[in-house]
C-alpha positions in Angstrom: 8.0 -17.3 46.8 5.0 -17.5 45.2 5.9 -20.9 43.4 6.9 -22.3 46.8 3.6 -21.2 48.2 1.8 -22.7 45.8 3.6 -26.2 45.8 3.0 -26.3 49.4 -0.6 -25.7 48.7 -0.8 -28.5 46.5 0.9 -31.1 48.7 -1.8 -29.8 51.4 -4.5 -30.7 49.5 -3.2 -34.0 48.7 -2.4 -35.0 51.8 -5.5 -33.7 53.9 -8.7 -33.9 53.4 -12.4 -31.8 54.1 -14.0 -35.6 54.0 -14.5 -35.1 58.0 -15.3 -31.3 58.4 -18.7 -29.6 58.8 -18.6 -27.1 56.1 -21.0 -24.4 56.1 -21.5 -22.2 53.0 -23.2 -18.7 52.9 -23.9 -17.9 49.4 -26.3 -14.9 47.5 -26.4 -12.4 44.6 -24.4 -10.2 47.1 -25.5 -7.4 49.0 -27.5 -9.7 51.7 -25.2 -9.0 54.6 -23.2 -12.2 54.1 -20.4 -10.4 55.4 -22.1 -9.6 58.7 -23.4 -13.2 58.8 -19.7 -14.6 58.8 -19.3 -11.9 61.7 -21.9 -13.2 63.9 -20.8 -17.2 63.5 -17.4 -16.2 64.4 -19.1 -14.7 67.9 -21.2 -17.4 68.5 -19.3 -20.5 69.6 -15.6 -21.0 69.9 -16.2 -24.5 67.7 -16.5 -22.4 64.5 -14.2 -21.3 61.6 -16.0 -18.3 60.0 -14.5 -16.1 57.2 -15.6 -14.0 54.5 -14.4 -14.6 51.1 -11.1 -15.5 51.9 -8.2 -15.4 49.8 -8.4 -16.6 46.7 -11.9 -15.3 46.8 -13.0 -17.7 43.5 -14.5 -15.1 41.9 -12.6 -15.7 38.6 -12.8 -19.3 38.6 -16.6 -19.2 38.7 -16.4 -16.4 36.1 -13.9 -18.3 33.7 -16.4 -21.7 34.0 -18.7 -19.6 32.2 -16.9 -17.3 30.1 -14.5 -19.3 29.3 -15.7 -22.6 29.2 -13.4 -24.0 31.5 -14.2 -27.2 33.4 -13.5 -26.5 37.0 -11.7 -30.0 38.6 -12.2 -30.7 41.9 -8.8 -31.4 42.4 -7.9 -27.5 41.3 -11.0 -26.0 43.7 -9.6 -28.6 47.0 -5.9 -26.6 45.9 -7.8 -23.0 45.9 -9.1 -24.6 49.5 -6.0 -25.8 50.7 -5.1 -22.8 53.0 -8.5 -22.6 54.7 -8.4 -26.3 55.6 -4.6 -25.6 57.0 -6.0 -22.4 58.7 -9.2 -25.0 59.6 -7.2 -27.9 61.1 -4.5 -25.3 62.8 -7.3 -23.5 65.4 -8.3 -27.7 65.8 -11.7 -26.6 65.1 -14.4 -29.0 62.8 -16.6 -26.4 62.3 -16.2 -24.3 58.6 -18.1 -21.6 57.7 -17.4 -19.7 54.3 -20.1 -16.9 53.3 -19.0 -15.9 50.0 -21.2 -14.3 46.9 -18.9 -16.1 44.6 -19.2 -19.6 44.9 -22.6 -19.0 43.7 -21.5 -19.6 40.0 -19.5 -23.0 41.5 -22.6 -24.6 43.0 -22.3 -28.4 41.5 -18.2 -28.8 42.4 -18.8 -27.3 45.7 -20.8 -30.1 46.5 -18.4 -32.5 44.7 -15.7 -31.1 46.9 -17.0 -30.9 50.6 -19.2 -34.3 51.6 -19.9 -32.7 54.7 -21.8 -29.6 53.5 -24.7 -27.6 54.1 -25.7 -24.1 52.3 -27.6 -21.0 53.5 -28.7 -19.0 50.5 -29.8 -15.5 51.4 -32.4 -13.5 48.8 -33.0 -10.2 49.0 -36.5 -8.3 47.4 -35.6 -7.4 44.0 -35.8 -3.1 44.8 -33.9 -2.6 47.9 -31.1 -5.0 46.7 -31.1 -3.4 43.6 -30.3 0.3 45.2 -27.9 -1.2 47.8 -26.1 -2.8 44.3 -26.2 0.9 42.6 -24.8 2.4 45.8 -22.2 -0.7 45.7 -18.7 0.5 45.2 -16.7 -2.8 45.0 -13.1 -1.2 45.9 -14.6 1.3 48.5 -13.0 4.1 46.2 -17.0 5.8 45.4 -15.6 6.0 42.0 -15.8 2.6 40.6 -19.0 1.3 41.3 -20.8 -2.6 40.8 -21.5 -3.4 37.2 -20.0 0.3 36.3 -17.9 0.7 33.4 -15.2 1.5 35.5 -16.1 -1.9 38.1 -12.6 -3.3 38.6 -13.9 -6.7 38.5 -15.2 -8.3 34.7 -18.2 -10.0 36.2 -20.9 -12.0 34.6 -23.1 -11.4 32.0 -25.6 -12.5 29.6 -23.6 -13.2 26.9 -21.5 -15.8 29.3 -24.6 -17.3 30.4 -25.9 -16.8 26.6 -28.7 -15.4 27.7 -31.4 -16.0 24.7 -33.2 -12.4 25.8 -30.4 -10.3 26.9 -26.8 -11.5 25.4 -27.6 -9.3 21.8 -28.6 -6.3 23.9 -26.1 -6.7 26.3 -23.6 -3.6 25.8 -26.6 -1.5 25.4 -28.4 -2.3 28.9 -27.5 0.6 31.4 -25.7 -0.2 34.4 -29.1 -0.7 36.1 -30.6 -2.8 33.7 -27.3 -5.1 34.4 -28.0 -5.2 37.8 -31.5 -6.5 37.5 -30.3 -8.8 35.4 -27.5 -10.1 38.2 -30.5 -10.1 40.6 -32.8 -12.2 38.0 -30.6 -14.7 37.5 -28.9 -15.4 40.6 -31.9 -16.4 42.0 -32.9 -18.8 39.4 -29.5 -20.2 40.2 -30.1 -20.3 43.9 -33.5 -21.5 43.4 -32.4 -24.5 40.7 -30.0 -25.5 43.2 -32.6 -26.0 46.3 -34.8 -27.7 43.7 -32.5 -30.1 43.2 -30.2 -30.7 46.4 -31.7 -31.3 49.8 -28.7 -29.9 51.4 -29.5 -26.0 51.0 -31.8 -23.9 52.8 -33.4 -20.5 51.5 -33.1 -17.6 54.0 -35.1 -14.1 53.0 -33.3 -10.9 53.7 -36.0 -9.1 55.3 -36.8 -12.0 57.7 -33.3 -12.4 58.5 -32.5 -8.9 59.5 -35.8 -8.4 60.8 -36.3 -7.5 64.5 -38.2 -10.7 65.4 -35.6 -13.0 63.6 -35.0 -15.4 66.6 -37.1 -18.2 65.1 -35.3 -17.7 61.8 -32.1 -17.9 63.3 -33.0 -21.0 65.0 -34.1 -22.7 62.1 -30.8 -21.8 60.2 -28.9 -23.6 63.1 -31.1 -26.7 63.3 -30.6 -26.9 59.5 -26.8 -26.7 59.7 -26.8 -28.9 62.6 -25.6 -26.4 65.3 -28.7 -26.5 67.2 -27.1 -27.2 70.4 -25.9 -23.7 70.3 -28.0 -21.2 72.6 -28.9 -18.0 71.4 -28.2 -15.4 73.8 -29.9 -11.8 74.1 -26.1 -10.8 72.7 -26.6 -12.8 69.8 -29.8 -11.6 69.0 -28.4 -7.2 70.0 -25.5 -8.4 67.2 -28.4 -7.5 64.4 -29.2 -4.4 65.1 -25.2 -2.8 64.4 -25.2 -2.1 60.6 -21.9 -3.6 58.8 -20.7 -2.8 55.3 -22.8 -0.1 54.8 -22.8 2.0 51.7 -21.5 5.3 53.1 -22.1 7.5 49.5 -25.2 7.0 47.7 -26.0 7.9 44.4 -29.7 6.9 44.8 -31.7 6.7 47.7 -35.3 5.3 46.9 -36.1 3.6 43.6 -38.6 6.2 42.7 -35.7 8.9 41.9 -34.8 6.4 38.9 -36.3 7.7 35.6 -39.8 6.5 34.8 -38.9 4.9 31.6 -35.7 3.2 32.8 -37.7 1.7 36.0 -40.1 0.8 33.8 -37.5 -1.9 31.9 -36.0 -2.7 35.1 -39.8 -4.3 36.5 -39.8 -6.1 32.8 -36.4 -7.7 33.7 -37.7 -8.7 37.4 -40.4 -10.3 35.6 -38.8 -11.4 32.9 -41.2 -10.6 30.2 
């Protein structure tokens, strides 16, 4: 069944294209409510496709291009695509929005791949995103937990990135550290990008989810060229319910970490 599925996938691909769709991407380090984002464009106009790392979620593909050294075809990413665009064209909308952490390490094919496209990248202050990540449990089981030993995902590292100042030390940095270290250098990635595309715009957590977001929201919309769309006072009330919540915490404020280990965790921020 599979096989069938996935020969069906590839005719798809070949046959149809996302040459003539809006594509919208929503893409951070993670834990910067890119879930609820995908939530609130589904609710705002009926002329948008909005999902949350669908299925296959690329997480592996982005880790293999770096782990792996494995080029990453356009041709195999349009295949990995192919359902959304049939899901896309079946609700006969134009409009596709994809907030997804994990395109983040794809950056240059995803703007091979869609012509049409436009890119909200969300970044979160280095302490509260780091205590969100530490309360992060990725499988929701408060066992495993993001960048754990026991994390069911393998995700990136120094060594893949080969990280002059952390890929020796890298199986000695506590879970922590590794975090910091996510945080770090996403954002050089996010902010490498935006240096060199015109097609992204940089969006910071704390404005975002502020009260008085309006504006912000309005310039996210006139960026992405869904201006038209009114904001209404539901729209607006849509911010203040909490999604994806860490319900356990292990920490709670960033002065319960040890002195010394918060102490390595500012060098990291500042890279020093």
């Amino acid at each position: 069944m599979q096989k069938i599925k996935r020969i069906a996938l590839i005719l798809y691909s070949k046959l149809f294209s996302w040459d003539k769709k809006q594509v919208i991407l929503i893409i951070s380090s993670g834990r910067t409510g890119t879930n609820f984002m995908a939530h609130w464009f589904s609710e705002l106009s009926d002329e948008i496709y909005s999902v949350h790392e669908p299925s296959p979620d690329l997480f592996q593909i982005g880790i293999d291009k770096y782990r792996s050294k494995k080029e990453i075809s356009i041709k195999f990413l349009k295949i990995n695509r192919a359902l959304q665009l049939y899901k896309l064209n079946k609700s006969h909308k134009n409009v596709y929005i994809e907030s997804n952490p994990n395109l983040i390490l794809l950056l240059p094919e995803l703007n091979s791949l869609f012509k049409n496209i436009k890119i909200i990248f969300i970044k979160r202050e280095f302490e509260t995103y780091l205590l969100s990540a530490i309360n992060k449990s990725p499988d929701k089981s408060n066992k495993n937990y993001f960048y754990s030993e026991t994390d069911p995902r393998k995700r990136i590292t120094a060594i893949d990135f080969n990280d002059e100042d952390y890929k020796e030390k890298w199986k000695t940095l506590f879970r922590e550290e590794k975090i910091a270290w996510w945080w770090k250098k996403s954002n050089e990635v996010i902010d490498e990008y935006n240096t060199e595309y015109s097609n992204s715009i940089i969006v910071d957590y704390e404005i975002l989810f502020n009260k008085n977001n309006e504006n912000t929201l309005k310039k996210i919309l006139k960026f992405v060229g869904l201006q038209h769309l009114k904001l209404s006072q539901a729209n607006l009330e849509y911010f203040r319910v909490k999604k994806n919540e860490n319900k356990i915490k292990l920490v709670d404020d960033f002065m319960e970490i040890d002195e010394n280990l918060r102490e390595r965790l500012n060098k990291i921020k500042i890279n020093r």
